[in-house]
N, C-alpha and C positions, 0 to 999 in steps of 0.2 A: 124475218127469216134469215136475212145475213147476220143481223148479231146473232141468235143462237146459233148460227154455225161456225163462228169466230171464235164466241165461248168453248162449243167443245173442242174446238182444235187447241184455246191454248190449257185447255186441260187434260188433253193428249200430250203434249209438249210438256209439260210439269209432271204429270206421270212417268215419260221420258227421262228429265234430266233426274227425276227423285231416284231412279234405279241406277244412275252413274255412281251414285255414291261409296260402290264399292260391294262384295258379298257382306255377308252378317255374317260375325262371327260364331264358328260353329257353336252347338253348345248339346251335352251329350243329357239326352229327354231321358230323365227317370231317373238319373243315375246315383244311386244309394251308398253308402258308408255304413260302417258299425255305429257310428257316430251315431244315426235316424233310428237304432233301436233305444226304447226308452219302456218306460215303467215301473210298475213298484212290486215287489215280491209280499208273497204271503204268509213266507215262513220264517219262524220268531226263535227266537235266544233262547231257549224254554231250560237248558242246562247250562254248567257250568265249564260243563266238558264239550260245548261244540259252539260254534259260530255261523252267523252265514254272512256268506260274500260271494256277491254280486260279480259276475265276468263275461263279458263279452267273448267272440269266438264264429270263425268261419267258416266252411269246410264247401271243396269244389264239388259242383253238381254234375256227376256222370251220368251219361245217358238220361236226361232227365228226371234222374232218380233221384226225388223231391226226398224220399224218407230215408234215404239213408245217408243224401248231406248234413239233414238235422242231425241225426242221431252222428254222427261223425263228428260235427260241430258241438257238439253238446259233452261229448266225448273229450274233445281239445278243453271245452272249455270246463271241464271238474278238474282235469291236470291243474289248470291253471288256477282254479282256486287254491285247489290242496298246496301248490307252489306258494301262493300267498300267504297260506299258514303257514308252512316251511320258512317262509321272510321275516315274518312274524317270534317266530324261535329259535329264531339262530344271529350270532353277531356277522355282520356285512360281514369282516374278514371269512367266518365260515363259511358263508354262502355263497363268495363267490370265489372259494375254492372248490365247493364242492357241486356247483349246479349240474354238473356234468352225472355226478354218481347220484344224488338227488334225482334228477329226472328219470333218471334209467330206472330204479330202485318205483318209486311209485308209479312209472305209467304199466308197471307189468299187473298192479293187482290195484288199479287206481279206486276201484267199488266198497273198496275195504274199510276206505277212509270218510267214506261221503254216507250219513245219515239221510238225506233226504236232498230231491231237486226238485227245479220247479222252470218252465220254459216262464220267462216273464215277457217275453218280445221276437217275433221272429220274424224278416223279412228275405226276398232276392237282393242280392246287393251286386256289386259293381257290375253293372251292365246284366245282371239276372245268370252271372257266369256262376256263380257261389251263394251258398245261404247262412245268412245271419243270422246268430241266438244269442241274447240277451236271457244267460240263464242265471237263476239262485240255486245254491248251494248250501245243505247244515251239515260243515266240517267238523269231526271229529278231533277236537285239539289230544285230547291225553294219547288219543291212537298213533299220533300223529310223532308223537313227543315220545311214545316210546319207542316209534323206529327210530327216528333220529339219534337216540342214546343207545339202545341194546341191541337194534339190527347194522345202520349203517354209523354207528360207533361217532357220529360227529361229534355232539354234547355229550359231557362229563356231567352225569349226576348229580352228582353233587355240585355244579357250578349254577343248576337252574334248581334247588333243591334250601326252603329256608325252611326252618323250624320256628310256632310261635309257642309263645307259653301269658298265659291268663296270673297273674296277680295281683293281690291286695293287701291293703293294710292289715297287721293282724287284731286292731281295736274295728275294723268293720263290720258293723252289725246291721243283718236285713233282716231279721224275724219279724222288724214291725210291721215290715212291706208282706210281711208272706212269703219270702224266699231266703232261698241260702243260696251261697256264692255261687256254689257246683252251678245254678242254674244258669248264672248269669255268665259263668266260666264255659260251658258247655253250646250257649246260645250264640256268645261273642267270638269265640273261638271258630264256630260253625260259618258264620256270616263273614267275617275275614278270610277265612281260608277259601272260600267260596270267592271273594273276589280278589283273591291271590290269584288263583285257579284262572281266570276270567282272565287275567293280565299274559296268561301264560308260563308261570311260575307252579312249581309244583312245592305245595306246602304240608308239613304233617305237622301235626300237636309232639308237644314233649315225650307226651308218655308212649307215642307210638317208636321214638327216637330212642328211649329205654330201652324199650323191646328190643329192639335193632343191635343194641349193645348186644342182647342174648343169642340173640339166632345164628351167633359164629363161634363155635367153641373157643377159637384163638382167643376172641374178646375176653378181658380180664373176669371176672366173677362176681368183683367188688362192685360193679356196679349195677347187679342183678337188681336191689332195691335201692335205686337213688330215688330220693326225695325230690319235689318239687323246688324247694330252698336250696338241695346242694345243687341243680341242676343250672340253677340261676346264678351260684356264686359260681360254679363251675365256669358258666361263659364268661361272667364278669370281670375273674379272676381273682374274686376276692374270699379266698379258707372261710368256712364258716368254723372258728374255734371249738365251739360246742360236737361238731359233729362225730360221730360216732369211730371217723377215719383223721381226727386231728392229729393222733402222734405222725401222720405222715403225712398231710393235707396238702401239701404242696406237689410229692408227687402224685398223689390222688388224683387233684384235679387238673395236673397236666395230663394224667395218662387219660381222663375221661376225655380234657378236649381234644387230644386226639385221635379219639373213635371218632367224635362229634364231628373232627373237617373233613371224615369219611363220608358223611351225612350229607351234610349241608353246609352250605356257606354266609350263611348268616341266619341270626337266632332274634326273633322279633318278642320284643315282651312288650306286653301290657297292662299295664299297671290301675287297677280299679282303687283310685286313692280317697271318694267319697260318694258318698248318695246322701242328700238330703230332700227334706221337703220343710215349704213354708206355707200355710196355709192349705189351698189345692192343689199349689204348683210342688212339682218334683222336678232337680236336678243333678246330677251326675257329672263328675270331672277323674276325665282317664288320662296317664300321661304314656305317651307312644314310644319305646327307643326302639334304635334296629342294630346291631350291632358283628359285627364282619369277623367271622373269626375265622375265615383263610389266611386271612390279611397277617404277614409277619407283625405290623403293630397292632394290628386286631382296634377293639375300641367301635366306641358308638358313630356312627355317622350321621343318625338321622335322627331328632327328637323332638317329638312336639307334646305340648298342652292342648289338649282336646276338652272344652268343657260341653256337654247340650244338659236342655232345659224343656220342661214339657208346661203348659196351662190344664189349669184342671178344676174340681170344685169336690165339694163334700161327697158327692155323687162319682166319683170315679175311682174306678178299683187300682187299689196301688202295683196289684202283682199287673196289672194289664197295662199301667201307664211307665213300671219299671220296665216291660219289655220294650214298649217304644223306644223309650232312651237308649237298652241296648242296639235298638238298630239303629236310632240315629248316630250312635258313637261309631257303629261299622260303617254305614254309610260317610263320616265326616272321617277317620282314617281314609276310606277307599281314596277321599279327594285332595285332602291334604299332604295322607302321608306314605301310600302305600308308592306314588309317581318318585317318590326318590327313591326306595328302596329298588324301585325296578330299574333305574336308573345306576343303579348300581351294580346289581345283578349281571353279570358277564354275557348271560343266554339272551340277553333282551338288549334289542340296539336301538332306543329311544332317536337316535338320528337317522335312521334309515341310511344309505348308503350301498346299496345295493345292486347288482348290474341286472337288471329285467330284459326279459327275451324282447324281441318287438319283429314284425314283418314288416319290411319294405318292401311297397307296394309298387311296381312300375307300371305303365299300360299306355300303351300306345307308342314306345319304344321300340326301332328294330334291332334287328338281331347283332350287328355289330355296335351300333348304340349304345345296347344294353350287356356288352359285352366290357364294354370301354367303363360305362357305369360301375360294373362290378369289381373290376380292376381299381377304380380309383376309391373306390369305400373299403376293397383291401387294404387298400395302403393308408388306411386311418385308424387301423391297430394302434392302441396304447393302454392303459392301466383304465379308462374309464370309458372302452369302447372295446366290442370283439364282432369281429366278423366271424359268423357261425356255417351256414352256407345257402346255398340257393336251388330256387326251382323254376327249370325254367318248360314244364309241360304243358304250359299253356301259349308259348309263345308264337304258335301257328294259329291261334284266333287271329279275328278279326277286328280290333283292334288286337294287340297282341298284350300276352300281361306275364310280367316275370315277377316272382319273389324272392326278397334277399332276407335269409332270416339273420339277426344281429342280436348283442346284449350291448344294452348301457346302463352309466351311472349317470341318473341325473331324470329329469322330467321331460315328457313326452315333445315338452315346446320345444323345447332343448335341443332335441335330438332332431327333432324337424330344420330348425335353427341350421345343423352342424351337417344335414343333409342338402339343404337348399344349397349351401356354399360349395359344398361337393360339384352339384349341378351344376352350378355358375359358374365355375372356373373348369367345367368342360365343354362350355359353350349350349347348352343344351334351353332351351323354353320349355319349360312347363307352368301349371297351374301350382299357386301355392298349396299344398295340402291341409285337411280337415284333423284339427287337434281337437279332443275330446277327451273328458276324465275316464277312468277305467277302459280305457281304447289302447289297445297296441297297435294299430296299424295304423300305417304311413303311407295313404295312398298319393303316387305323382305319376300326374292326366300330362302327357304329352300335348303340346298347342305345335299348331304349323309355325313352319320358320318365318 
């Protein structure tokens, strides 16, 4: 009987000193980020004129009012795709001169631009004060591209604007396959400009570029019937003797190309130099050039050899297995050749560089804290950092939560990175923040001193 009462006492005592060891550290139960929404969206690329992109988005919950923070959040978040397309069409420099008239300009009639949504995730987040949506979006690019150019005048026309033209040798012959060129002029042409389209590039055929010449009476006259031949020596720069305007060919086709740098800024040919077939196999070799003619030296920049090849047998119809080869030659430009031309193209900023909105997020901050906070990310103004401004209507919760909104240049980590150090040289504790892809916000949990 004494030992069991010995026992419980020294497991009384051990229970004891187990509680000296200090509180546990708080730790905030439930507490969500945009980061925990996840999922996969169900709406697909199905044209060549829209995209969809994915964006996350938050919006405060008043009076409990569950459906109109979604729809608020939902609301934040199609801006902010259609913002993505807007990134997407315009070079860094334009973008970030002009985020300010950009934003204004689409959030007044933002439904205009959005073919379809889709909620793909939605939770309560930061302490169940706001709700999170993980929505999809199928954005209208040409809609998009043409405010950009003819509403809010950013993009020159003609700088996102290329013309292609389809040709061949003049001994090529396809009647044994069952086609004529026109076919395979008309299909190739199609399927290019389609993922011309796609890259964000707006492409027309030559002949629609003819047209163009006519529809201004200013435009000269001469070149109401340009040919396919002069249209190509026109860009080249090389007279075609023969032609019907040789006593003057020189100013001819300077006056033509310069209608043509009204158009567009570079003029893509493709050149269908053979089709063959060897037993059942059929193969096809196109050569690609792209050539720049804003450019004072003008000249080709980009050229490649594209050959594909089909398998086949006695059994396979030639008109069906020459259409393959035309796509696999659109498809082998798309990957080859079309990334330099875009690359070149002035409207497309292949390096990104961009200054993106973002919310910093505080919470658990008091009021002159967070006062001192904002002051010292003021004074972090420079070329690849803006302070925008803040909100601070929630700061009478419990914990208390302020918003700083900001733009940068650079990656999310980045900017966490260049916030933490802010922090740290104002003497402050907090939690390090939750970095996440497609996530603008920065949220920093105050910890006790």
């Amino acid at each position: 009987m004494k030992v069991t009462k010995f026992l419980v006492f020294l497991s009384l005592i051990g229970l004891v000193f187990a509680g000296c060891g200090g509180p546990d550290k708080p730790k905030l139960a439930g507490f969500l980020t945009l980061a925990d929404l996840t999922g996969r969206t169900s709406l697909k690329e199905d044209s060549p004129d829209v995209r969809v992109i994915n964006v996350k988005a938050k919006a405060f919950i008043k009076q409990n009012n569950i459906r109109g923070a979604r729809q608020m959040a939902m609301q934040t978040a199609a801006k902010m795709a259609v913002d993505e397309m807007v990134q997407e069409l315009t070079t860094a420099e334009l973008y970030n001169k002009n985020y300010g008239k950009v934003e204004t300009y689409f959030s007044k009639n933002i439904d205009k631009y959005i073919v379809d949504r889709e909620v793909i995730d939605e939770k309560k987040i930061l302490l169940e004060k706001f709700y999170g949506v993980n929505g999809s979006f199928k954005v209208n690019r040409q809609k998009v591209l043409v405010a950009l150019q003819k509403d809010l005048r950013i993009i020159d026309t003609s700088l996102s604007t290329l013309i292609t033209v389809i040709t061949s040798n003049k001994s090529l012959d396809l009647s044994k396959f069952n086609f004529q060129f026109k076919d395979i002029e008309e299909s190739l042409n199609k399927q290019v400009q389609t993922k011309l389209n796609q890259k964000g590039l707006r492409a027309m055929d030559y002949r629609n570029a003819v047209t163009s010449f006519n529809a201004n009476d200013k435009r000269s006259a001469a070149f109401k019937k340009l040919s396919k031949e002069q249209f190509v020596a026109m860009m080249q720069g090389t007279p075609d003797a023969a032609s019907a305007a040789a006593a003057g060919a020189e100013d001819y086709y300077a006056g033509g190309l310069g209608l043509l740098k009204q158009l567009a800024r570079v003029v893509v040919e493709i050149n269908v130099q053979s089709v063959s077939k060897t037993g059942g196999n059929m193969g096809m070799n196109v050569m690609v050039s792209a050539v720049n003619i804003s450019s004072p030296t003008g000249g080709a920049f980009a050229t490649s050899q594209i050959p594909v090849a089909r398998r086949g047998s006695d059994k396979t119809d030639d008109a069906m297995m020459l259409g393959a080869l035309v796509k696999d030659a659109a498809d082998s430009i798309a990957e080859e050749f079309i990334p330099q031309v875009v690359k070149e193209m002035s409207s497309i900023d292949a390096s990104g560089g961009k200054m993106l909105s973002y919310d910093l997020v505080f919470q658990g901050f008091a009021s002159k804290k967070a006062r001192g906070l904002r002051n010292a990310i003021k004074r972090e103004n420079s070329d690849s950092f803006r302070y925008i401004d803040y909100n601070n209507e929630l700061s009478k919760l419990d914990p208390p939560i302020s918003i700083i909104y900001v733009r940068y240049l650079g990656k999310s980590s980045a900017l966490a990175d260049k916030m933490m150090e802010v922090l740290d040289n104002e003497g402050v504790n907090f939690e390090e923040p939750i970095v996440a892809p497609k996530v603008r916000d920065l949220v920093f949990v105050a910890t006790p001193e």
